[in-house]
TIBA-487269 format. One record per atom (N, C-alpha, C): atom name; x, y, z; residue number from 1. Coordinates in nm, 2 decimals, padded with zeros to 4 digits. Example, Ala and Ser with C-alpha at 12.3 -4.5 7.8 and 13.67 -1.06 7.14 Angstrom:
// residues 2
  a     px     py     pz   k
  N  01.32 -00.57  00.78   1
 CA  01.23 -00.45  00.78   1
  C  01.32 -00.33  00.78   1
  N  01.28 -00.22  00.71   2
 CA  01.37 -00.11  00.71   2
  C  01.29  00.00  00.79   2
***
This chain:
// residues 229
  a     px     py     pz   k
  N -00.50 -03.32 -06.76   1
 CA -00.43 -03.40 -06.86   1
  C -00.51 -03.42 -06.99   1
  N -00.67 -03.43 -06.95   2
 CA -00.72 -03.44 -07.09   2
  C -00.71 -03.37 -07.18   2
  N -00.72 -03.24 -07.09   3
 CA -00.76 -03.11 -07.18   3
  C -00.65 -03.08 -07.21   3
  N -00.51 -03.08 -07.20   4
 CA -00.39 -03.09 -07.26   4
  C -00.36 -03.17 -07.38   4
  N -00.39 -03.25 -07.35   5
 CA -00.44 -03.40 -07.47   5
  C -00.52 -03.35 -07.60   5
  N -00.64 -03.27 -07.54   6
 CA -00.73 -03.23 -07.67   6
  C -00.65 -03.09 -07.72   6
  N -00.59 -03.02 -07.64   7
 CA -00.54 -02.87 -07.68   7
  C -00.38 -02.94 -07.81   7
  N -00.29 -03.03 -07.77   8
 CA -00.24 -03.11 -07.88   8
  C -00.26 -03.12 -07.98   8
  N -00.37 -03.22 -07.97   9
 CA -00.39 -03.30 -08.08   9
  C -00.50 -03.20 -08.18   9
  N -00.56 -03.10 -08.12  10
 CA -00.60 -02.95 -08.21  10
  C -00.50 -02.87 -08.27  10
  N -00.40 -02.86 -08.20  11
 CA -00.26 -02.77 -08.29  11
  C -00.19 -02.83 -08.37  11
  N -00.21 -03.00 -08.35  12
 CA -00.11 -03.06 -08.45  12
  C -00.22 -03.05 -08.55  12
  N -00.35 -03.10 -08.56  13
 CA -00.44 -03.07 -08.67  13
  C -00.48 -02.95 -08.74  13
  N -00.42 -02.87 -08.68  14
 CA -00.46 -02.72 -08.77  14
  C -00.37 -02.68 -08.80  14
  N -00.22 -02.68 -08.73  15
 CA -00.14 -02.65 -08.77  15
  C -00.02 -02.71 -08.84  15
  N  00.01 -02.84 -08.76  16
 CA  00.11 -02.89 -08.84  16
  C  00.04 -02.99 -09.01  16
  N -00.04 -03.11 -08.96  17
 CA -00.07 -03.12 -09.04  17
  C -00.12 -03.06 -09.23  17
  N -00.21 -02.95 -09.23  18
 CA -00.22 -02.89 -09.33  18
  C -00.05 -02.88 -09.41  18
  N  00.05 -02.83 -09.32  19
 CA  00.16 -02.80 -09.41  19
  C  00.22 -02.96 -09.46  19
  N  00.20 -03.02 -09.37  20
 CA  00.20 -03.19 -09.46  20
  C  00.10 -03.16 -09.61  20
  N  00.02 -03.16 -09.59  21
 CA -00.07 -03.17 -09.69  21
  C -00.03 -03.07 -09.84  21
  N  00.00 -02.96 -09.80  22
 CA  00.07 -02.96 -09.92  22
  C  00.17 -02.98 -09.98  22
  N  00.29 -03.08 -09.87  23
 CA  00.38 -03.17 -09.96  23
  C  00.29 -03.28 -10.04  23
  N  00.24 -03.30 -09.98  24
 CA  00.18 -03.46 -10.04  24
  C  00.07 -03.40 -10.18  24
  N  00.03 -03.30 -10.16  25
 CA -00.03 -03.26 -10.26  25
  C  00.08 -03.21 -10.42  25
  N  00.17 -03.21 -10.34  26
 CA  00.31 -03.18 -10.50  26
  C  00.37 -03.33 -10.55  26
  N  00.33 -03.42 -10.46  27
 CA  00.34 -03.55 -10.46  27
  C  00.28 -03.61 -10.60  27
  N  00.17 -03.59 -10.61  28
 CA  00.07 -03.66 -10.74  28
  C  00.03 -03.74 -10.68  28
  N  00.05 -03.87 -10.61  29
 CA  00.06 -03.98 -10.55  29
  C -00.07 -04.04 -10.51  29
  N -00.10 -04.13 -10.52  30
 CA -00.24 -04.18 -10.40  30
  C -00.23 -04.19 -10.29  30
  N -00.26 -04.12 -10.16  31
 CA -00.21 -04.11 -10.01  31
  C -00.30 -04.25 -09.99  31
  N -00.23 -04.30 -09.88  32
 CA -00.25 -04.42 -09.79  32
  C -00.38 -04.35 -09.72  32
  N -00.49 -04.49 -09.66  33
 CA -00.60 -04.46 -09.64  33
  C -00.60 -04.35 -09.52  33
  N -00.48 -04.44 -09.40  34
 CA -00.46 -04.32 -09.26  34
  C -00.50 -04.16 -09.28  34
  N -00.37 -04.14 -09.39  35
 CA -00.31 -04.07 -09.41  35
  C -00.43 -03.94 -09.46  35
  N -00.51 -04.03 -09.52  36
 CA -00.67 -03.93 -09.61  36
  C -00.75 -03.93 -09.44  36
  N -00.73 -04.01 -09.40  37
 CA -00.83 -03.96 -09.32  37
  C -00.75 -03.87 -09.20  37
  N -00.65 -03.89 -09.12  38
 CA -00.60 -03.74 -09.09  38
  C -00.60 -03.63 -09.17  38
  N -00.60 -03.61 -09.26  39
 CA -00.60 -03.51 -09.37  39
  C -00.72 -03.47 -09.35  39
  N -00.87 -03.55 -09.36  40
 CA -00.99 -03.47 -09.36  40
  C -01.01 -03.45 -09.23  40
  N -01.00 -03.54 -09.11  41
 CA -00.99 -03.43 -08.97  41
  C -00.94 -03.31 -08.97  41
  N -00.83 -03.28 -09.03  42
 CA -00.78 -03.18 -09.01  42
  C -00.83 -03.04 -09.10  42
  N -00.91 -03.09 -09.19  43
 CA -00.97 -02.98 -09.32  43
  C -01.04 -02.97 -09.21  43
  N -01.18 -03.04 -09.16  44
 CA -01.22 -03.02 -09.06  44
  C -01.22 -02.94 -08.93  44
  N -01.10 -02.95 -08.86  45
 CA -01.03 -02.85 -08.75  45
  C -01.05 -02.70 -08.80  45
  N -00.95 -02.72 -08.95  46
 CA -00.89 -02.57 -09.01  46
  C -01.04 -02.51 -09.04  46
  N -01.14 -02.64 -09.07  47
 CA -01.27 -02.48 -09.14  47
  C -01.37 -02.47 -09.02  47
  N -01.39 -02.55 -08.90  48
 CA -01.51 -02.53 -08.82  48
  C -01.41 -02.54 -08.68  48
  N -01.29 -02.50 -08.65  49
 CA -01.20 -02.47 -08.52  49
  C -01.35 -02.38 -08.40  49
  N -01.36 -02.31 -08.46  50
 CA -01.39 -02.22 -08.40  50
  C -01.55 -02.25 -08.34  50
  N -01.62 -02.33 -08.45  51
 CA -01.75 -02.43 -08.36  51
  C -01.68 -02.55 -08.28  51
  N -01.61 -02.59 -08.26  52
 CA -01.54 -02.71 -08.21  52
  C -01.55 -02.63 -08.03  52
  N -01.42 -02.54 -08.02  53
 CA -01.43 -02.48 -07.92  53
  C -01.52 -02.41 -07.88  53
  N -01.59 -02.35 -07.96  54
 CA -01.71 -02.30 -07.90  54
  C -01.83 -02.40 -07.85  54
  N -01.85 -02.49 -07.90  55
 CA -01.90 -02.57 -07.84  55
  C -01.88 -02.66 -07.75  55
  N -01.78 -02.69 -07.71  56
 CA -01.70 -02.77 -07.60  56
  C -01.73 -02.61 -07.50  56
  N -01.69 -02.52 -07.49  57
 CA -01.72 -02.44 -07.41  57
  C -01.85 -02.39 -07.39  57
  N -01.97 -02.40 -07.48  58
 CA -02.09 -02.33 -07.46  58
  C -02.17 -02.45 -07.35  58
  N -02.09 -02.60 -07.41  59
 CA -02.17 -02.70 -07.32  59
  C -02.13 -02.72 -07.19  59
  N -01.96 -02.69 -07.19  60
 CA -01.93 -02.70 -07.05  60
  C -02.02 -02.57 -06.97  60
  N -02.01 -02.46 -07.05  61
 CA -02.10 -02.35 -06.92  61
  C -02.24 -02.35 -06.86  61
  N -02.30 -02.45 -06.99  62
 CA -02.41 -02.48 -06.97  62
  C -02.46 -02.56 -06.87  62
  N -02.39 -02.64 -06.90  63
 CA -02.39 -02.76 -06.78  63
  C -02.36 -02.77 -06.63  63
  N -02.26 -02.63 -06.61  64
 CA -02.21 -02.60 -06.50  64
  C -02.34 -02.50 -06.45  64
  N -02.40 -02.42 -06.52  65
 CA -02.51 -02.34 -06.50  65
  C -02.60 -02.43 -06.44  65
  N -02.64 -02.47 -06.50  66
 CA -02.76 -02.60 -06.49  66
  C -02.74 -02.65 -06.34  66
  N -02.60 -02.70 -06.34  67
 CA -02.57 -02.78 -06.21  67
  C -02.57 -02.68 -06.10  67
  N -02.53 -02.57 -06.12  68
 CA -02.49 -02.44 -06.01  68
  C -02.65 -02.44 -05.96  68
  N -02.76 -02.43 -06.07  69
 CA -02.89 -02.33 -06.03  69
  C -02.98 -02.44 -05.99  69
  N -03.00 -02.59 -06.04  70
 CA -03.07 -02.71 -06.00  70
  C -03.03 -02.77 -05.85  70
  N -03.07 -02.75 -05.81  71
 CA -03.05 -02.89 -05.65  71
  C -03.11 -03.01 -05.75  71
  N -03.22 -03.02 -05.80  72
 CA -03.22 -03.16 -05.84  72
  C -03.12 -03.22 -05.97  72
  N -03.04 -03.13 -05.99  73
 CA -02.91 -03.16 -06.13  73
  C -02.83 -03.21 -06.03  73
  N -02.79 -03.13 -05.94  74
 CA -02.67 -03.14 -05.84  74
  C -02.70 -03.31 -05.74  74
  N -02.82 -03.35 -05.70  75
 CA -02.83 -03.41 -05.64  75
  C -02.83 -03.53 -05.74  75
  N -02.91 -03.54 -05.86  76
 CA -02.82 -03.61 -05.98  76
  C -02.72 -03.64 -05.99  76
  N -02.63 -03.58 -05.97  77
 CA -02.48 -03.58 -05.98  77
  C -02.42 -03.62 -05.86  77
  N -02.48 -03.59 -05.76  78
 CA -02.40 -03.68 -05.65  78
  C -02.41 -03.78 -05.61  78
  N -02.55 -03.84 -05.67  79
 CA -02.58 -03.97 -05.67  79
  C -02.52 -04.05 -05.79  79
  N -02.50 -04.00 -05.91  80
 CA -02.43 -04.07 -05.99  80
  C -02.26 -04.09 -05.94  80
  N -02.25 -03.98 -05.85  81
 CA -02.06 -03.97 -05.80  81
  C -02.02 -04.08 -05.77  81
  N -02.16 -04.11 -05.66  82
 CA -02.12 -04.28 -05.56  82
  C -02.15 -04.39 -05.64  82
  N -02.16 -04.43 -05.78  83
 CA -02.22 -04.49 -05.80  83
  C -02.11 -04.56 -05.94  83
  N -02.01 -04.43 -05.96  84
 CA -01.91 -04.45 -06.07  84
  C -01.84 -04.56 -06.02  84
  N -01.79 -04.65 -06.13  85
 CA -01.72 -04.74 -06.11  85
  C -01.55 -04.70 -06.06  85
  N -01.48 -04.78 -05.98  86
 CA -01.36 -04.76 -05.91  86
  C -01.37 -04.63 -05.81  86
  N -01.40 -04.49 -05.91  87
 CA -01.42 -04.35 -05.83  87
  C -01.54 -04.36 -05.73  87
  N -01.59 -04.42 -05.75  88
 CA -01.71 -04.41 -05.65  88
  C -01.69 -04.45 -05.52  88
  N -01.65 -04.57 -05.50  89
 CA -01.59 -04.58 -05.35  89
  C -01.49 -04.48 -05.31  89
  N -01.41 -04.45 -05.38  90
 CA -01.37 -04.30 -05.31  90
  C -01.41 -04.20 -05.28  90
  N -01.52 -04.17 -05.36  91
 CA -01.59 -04.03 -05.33  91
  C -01.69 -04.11 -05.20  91
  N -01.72 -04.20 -05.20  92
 CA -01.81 -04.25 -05.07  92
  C -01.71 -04.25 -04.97  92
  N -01.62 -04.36 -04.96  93
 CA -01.54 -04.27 -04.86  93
  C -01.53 -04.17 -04.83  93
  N -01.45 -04.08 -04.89  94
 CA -01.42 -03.92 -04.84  94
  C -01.57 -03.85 -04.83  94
  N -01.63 -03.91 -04.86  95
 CA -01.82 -03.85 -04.82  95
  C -01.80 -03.88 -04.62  95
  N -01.79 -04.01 -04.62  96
 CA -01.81 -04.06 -04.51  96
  C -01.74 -04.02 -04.35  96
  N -01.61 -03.99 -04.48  97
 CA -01.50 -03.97 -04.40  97
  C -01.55 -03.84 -04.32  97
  N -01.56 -03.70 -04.39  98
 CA -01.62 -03.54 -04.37  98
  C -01.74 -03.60 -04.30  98
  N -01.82 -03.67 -04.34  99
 CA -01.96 -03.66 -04.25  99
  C -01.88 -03.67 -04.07  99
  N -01.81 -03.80 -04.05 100
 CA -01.79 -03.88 -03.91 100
  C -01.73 -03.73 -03.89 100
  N -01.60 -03.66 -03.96 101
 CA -01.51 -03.58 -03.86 101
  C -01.56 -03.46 -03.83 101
  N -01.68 -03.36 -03.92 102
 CA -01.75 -03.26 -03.86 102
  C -01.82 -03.33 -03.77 102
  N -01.89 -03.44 -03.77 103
 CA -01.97 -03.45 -03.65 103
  C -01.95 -03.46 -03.48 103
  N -01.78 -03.53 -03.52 104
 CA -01.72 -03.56 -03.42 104
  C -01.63 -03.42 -03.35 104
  N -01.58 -03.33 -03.45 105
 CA -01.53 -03.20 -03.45 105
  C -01.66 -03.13 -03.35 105
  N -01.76 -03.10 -03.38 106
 CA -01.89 -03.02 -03.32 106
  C -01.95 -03.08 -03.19 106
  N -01.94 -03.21 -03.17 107
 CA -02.01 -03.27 -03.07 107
  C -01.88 -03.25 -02.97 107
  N -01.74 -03.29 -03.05 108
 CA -01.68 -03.23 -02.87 108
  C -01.67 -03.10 -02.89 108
  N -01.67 -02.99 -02.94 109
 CA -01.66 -02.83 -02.87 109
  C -01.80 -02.86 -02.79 109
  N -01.90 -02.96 -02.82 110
 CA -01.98 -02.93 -02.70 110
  C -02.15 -02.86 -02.77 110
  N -02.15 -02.85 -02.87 111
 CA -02.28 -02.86 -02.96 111
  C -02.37 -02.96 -02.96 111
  N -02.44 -02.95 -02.89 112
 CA -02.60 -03.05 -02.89 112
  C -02.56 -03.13 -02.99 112
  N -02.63 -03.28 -03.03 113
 CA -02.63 -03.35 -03.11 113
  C -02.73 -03.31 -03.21 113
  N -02.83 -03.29 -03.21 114
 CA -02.95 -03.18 -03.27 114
  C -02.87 -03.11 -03.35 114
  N -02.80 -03.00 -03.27 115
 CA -02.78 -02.86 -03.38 115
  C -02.67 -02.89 -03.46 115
  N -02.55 -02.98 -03.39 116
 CA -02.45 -03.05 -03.47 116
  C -02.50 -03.07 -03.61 116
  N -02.59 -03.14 -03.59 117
 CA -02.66 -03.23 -03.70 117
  C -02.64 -03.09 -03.88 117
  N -02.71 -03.01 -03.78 118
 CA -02.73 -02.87 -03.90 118
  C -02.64 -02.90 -03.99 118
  N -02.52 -02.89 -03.95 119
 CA -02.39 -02.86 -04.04 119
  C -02.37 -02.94 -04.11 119
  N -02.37 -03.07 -04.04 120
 CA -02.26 -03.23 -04.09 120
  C -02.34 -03.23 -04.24 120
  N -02.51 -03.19 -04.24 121
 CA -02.50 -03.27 -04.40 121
  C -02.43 -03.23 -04.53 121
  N -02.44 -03.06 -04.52 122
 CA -02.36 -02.97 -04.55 122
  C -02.24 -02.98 -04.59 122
  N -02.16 -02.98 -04.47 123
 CA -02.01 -03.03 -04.47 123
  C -02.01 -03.17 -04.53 123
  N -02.09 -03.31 -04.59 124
 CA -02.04 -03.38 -04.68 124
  C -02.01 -03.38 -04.81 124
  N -02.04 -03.32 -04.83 125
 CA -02.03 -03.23 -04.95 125
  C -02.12 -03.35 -05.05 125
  N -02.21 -03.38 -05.05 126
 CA -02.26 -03.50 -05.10 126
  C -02.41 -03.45 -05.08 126
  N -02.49 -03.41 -05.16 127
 CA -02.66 -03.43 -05.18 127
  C -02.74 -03.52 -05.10 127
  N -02.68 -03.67 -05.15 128
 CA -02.74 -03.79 -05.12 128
  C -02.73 -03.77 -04.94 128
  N -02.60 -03.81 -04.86 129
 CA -02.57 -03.79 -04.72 129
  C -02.64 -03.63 -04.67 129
  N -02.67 -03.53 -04.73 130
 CA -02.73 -03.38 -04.69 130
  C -02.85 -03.44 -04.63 130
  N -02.95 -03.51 -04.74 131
 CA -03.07 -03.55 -04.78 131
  C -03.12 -03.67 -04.60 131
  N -02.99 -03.74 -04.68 132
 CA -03.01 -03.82 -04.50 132
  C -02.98 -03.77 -04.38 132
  N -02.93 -03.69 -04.38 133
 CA -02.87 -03.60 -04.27 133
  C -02.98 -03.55 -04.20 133
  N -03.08 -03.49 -04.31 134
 CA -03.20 -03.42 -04.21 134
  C -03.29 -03.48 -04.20 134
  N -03.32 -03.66 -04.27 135
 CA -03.41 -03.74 -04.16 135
  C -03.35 -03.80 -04.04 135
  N -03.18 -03.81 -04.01 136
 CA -03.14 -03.85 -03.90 136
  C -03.22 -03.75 -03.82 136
  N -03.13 -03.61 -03.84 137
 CA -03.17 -03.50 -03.71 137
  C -03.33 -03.51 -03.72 137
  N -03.44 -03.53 -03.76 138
 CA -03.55 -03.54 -03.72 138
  C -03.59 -03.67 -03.63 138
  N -03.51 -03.77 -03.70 139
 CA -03.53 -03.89 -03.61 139
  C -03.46 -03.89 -03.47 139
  N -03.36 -03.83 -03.46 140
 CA -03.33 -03.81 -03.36 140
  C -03.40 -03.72 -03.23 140
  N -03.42 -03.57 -03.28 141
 CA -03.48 -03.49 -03.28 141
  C -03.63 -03.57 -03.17 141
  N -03.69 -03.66 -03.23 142
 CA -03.79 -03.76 -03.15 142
  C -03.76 -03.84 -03.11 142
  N -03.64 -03.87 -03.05 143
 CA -03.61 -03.92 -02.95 143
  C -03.54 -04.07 -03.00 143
  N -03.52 -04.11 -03.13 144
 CA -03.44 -04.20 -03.17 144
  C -03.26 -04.22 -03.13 144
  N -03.21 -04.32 -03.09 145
 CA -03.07 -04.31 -03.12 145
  C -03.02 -04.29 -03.23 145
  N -02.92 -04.21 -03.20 146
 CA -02.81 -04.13 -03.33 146
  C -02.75 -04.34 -03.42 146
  N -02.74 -04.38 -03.39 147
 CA -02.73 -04.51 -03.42 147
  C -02.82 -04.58 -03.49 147
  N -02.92 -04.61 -03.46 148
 CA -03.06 -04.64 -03.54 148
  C -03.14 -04.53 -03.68 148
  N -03.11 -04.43 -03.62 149
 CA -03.12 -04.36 -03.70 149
  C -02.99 -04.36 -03.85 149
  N -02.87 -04.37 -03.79 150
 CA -02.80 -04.40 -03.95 150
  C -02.78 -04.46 -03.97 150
  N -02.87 -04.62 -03.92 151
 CA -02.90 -04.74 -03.98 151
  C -03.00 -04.77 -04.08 151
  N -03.11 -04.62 -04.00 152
 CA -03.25 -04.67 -04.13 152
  C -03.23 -04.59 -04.23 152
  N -03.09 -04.47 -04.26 153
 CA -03.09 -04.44 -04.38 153
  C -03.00 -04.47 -04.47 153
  N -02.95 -04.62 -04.45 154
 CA -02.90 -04.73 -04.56 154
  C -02.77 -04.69 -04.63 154
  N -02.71 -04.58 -04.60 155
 CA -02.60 -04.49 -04.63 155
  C -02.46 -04.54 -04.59 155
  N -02.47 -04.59 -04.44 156
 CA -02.32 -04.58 -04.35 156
  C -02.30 -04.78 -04.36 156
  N -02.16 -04.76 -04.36 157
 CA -02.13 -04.94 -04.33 157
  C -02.13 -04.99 -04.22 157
  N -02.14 -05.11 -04.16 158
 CA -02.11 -05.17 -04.05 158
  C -02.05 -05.10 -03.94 158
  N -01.95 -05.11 -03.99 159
 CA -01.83 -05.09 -03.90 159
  C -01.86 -04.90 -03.86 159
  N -01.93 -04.84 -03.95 160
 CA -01.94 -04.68 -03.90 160
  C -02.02 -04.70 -03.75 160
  N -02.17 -04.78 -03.83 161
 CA -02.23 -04.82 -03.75 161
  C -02.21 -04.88 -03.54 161
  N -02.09 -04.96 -03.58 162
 CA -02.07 -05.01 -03.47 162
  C -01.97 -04.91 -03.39 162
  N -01.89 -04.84 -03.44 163
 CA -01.86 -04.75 -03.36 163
  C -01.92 -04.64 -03.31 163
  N -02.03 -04.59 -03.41 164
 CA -02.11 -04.52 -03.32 164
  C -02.21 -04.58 -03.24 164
  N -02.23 -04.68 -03.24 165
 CA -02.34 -04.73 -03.12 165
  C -02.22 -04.79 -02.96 165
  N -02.11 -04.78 -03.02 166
 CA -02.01 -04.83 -02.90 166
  C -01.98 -04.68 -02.82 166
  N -01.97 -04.59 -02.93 167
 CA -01.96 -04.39 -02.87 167
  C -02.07 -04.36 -02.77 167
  N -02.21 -04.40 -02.82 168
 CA -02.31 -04.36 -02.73 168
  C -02.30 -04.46 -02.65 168
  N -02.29 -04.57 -02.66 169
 CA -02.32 -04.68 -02.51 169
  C -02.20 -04.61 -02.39 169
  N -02.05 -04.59 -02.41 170
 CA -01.95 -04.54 -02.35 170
  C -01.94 -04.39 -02.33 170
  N -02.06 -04.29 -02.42 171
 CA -02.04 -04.13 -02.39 171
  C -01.91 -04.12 -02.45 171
  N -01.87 -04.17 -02.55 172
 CA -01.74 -04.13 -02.58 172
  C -01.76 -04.09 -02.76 172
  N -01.94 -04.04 -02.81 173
 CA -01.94 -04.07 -02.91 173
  C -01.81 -03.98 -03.01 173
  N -01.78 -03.87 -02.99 174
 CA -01.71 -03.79 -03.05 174
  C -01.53 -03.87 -03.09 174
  N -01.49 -03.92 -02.97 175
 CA -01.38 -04.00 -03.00 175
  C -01.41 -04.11 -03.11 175
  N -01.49 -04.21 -03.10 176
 CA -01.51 -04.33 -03.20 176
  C -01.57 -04.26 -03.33 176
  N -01.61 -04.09 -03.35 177
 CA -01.67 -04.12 -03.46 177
  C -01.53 -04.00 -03.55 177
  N -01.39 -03.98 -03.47 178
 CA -01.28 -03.91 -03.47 178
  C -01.22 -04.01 -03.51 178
  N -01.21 -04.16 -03.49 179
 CA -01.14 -04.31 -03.51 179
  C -01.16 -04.34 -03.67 179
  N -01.30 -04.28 -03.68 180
 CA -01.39 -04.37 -03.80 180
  C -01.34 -04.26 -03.90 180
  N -01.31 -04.17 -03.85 181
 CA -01.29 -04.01 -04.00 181
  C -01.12 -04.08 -04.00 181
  N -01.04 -04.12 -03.91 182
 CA -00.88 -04.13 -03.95 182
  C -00.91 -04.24 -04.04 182
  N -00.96 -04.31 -04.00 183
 CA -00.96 -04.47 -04.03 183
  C -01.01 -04.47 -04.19 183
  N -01.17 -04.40 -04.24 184
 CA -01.15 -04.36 -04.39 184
  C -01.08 -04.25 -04.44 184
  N -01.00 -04.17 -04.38 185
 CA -00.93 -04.04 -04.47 185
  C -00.80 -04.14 -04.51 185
  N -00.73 -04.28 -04.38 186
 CA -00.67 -04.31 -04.44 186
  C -00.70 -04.41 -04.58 186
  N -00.77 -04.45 -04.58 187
 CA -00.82 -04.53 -04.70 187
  C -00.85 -04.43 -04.84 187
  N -00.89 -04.32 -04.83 188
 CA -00.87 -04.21 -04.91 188
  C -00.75 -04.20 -05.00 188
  N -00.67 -04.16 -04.89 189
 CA -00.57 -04.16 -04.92 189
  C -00.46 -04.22 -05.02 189
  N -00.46 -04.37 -04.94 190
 CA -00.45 -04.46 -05.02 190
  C -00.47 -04.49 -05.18 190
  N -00.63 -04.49 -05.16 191
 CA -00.69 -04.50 -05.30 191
  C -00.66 -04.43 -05.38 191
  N -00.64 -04.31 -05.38 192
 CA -00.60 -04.20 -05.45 192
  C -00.49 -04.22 -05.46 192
  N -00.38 -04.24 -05.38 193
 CA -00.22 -04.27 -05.44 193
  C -00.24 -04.38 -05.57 193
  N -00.28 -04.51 -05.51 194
 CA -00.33 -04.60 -05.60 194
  C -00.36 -04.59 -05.76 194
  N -00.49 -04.52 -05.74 195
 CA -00.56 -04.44 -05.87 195
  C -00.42 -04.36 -05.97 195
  N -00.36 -04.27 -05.89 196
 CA -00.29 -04.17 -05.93 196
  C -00.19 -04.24 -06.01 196
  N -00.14 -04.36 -05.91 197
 CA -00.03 -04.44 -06.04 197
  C -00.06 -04.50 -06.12 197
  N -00.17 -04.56 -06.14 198
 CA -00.30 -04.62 -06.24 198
  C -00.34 -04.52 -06.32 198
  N -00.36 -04.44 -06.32 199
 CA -00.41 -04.36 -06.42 199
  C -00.28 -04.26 -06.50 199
  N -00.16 -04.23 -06.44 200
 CA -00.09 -04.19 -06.54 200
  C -00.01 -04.23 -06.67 200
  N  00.01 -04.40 -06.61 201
 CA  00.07 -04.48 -06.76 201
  C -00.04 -04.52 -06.86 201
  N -00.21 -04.50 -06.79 202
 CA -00.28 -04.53 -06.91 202
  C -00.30 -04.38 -06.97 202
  N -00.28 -04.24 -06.91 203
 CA -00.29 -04.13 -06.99 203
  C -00.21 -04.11 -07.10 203
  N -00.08 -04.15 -07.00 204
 CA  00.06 -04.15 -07.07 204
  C  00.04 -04.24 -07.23 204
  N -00.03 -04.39 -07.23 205
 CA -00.04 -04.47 -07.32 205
  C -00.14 -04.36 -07.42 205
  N -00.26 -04.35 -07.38 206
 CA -00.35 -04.30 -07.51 206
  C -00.30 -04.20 -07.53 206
  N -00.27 -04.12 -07.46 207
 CA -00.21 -03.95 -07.56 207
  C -00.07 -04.01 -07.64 207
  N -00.02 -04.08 -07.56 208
 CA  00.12 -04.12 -07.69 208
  C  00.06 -04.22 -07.83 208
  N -00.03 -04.32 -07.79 209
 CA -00.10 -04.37 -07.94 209
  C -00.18 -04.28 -08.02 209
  N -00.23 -04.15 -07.99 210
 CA -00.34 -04.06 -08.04 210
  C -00.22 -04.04 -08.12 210
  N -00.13 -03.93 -08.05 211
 CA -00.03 -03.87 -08.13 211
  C  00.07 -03.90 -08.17 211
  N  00.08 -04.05 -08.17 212
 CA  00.19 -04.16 -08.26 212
  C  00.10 -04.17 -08.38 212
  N -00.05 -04.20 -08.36 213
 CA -00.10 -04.26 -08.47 213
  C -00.09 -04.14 -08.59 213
  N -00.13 -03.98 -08.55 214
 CA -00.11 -03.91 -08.64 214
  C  00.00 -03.89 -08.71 214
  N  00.14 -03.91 -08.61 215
 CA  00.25 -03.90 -08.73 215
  C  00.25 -04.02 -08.77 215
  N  00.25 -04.09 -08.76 216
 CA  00.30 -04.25 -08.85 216
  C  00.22 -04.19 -08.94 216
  N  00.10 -04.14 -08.95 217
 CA  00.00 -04.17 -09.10 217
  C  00.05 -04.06 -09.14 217
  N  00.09 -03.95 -09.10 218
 CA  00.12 -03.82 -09.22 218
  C  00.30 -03.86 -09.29 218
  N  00.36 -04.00 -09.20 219
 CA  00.47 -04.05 -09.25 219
  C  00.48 -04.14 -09.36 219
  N  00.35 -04.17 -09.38 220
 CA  00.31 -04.35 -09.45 220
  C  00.38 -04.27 -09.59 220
  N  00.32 -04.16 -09.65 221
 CA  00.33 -04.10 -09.77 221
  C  00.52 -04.12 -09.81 221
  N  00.56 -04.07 -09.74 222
 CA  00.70 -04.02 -09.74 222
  C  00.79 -04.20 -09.74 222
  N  00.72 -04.29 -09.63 223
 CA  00.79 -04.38 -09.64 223
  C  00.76 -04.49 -09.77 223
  N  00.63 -04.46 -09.86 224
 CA  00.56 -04.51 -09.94 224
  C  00.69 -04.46 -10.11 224
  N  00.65 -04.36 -10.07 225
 CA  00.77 -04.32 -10.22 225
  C  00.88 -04.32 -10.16 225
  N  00.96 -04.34 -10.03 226
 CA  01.13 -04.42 -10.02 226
  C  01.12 -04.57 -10.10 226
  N  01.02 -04.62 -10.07 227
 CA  01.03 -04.72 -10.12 227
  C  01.04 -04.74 -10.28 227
  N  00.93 -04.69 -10.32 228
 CA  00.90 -04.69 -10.48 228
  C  01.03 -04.63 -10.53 228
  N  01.14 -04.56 -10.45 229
 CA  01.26 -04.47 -10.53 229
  C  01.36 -04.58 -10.55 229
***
């Protein structure tokens, strides 16, 4: 939606506006302040278009490069993911969610808890959880409970917590930690419905004032001399 937004509000500036400009230029007139300053955005668009997009693209490749070839960019970034305001608890969820259901998916086909371990940090798709993943399996690995151990890496909530220490006390760890993946995918879920209708009347709002505000100002001219006639 953004990049729709910016692809817009670039065509109306290169294209439409300029042919305003040369009405208002047969005008004689003094244009309204708006009105000068969409006008020089738009000289702007028409003479450096071409560094605009090139640079919106040379930084996005760059950055995606950087993040592709860095573990420590990427782990940057994952840590900043959990950390965004509103989006963050969702990406911690759905972190949370993928860690409990591969683990729980691998421990019942019947995979050691050890080798299990390999995959889940992997499968979170999250740096931060990878990172703790492989001091669980070592803690474990020495003989710690799978429970203790994803308490001392400060990561999982209560409630993950207590159902996995109720899985191992009962041998049923694979079901309670199958409970714990429904129980956040549905909150997921949720949130994201949530978000989704939250965030399209405020898109809806700023792309319609961006590009209300440009035509009202390339109108001011036109409604300026109705008046004066």
């Amino acid at each position: 939606m953004l990049v729709v937004a910016f692809v817009v509000v670039a065509v109306i500036m290169i294209k439409v506006v300029p042919s305003f400009k040369e009405v208002f230029t047969s005008f004689g007139a003094e244009l309204p302040g708006p009105t000068l300053v969409v006008m020089a955005m738009s000289e702007f668009f028409v003479s450096y278009w071409y560094l605009i997009f090139g640079s919106i693209g040379g930084v996005g490749y760059f950055a995606f490069q950087s993040w592709r070839r860095s573990p420590k960019i990427q782990l940057l970034v994952d840590r900043a993911m959990l950390k965004l305001p509103i989006f963050g608890v969702v990406v911690y969820k759905a972190t949370v969610a993928r860690w409990t259901r591969t683990l729980s998916t691998m421990f019942s086909a019947g995979v050691p808890l050890v080798e299990a371990l390999d995959s889940v940090g992997g499968a979170s798709g999250n740096g931060v959880f990878t990172i703790a993943t492989e001091q669980i399996q070592r803690d474990v690995s020495s003989g710690v409970a799978l429970t203790s151990a994803m308490q001392t890496s400060n990561l999982f909530p209560p409630m993950v917590l207590q159902m996995a220490a109720i899985g191992e006390e009962s041998g049923s760890l694979d079901q309670m930690l199958s409970k714990v993946a429904d129980f956040y995918e549905s909150e997921v879920d949720e949130a994201v419905k949530g978000l989704s209708s939250l965030m399209e009347p405020i898109i809806i709002v700023v792309l319609g004032s961006i590009i209300g505000g440009i035509v009202v100002a390339m109108y001011l001219p036109i409604f300026k001399i109705g008046q004066v006639v």
